[in-house]
C-alpha positions as CSV (number, residue, x, y, z in Angstrom):
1,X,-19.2,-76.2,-17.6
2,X,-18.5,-73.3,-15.0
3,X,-17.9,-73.5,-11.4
4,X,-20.6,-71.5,-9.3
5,X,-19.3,-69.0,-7.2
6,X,-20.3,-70.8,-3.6
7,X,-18.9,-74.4,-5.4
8,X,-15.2,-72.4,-5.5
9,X,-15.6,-70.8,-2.0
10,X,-16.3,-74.1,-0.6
11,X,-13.6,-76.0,-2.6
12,X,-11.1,-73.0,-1.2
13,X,-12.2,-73.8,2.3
14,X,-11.8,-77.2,2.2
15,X,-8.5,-76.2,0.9
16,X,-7.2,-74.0,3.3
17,X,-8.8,-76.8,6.3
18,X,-6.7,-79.0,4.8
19,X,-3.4,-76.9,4.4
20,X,-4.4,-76.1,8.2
21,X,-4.8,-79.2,9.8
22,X,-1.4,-80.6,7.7
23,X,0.6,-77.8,9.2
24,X,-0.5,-78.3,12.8
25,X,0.2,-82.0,12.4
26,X,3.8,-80.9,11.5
27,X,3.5,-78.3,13.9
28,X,3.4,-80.6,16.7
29,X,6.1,-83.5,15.1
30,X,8.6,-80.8,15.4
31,X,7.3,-80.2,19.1
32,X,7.9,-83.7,20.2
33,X,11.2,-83.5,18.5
34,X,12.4,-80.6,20.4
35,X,11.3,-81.7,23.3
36,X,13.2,-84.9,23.2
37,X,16.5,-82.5,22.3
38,X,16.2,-80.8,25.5
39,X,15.3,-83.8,27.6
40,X,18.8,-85.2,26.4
41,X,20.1,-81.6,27.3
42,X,19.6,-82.4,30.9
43,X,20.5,-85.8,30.7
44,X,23.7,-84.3,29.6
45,X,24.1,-82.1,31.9
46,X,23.0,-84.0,34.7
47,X,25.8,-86.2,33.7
48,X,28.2,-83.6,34.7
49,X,29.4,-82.2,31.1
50,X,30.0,-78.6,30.4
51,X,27.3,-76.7,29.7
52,X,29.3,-75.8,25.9
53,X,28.7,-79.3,25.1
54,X,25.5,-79.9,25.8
55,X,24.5,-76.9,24.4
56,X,26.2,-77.4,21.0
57,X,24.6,-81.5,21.1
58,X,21.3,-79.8,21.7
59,X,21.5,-77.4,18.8
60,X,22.6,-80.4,16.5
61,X,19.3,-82.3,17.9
62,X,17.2,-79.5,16.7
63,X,18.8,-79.3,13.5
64,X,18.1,-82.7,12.6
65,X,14.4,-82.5,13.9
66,X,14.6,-80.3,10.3
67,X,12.4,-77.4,12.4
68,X,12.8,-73.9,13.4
69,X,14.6,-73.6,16.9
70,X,11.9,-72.3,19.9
């Protein structure tokens, strides 16, 4: 039984849809997750600490949203 050559173009675009739509759904968890790490970055330094602090809290945040850092 062989594949036709417009059954395995099709099943590698459904493929890379897929692979696609998977990374922009991650794509955008690590956005919100940022974005909550900064909003506690001005919390904190509305709150009067020094900016070192903040900073290094802020860089902790992102590393545990487990994404790359904007």
């Amino acid at each position: 039984m062989s594949i036709s050559k417009s059954n395995r173009v099709m099943a590698a675009c459904a493929f890379c849809f897929g692979l696609a739509f998977s990374m922009s759904a991650f794509a955008a968890t690590c956005e919100e997750c940022w974005q909550s790490c900064f909003a506690q970055r001005q919390i904190c330094r509305a709150a009067g600490n020094p900016p070192s602090v903040c900073t290094a809290n802020y860089n902790a945040c992102g590393r545990r949203c487990g994404c790359q850092i904007p």
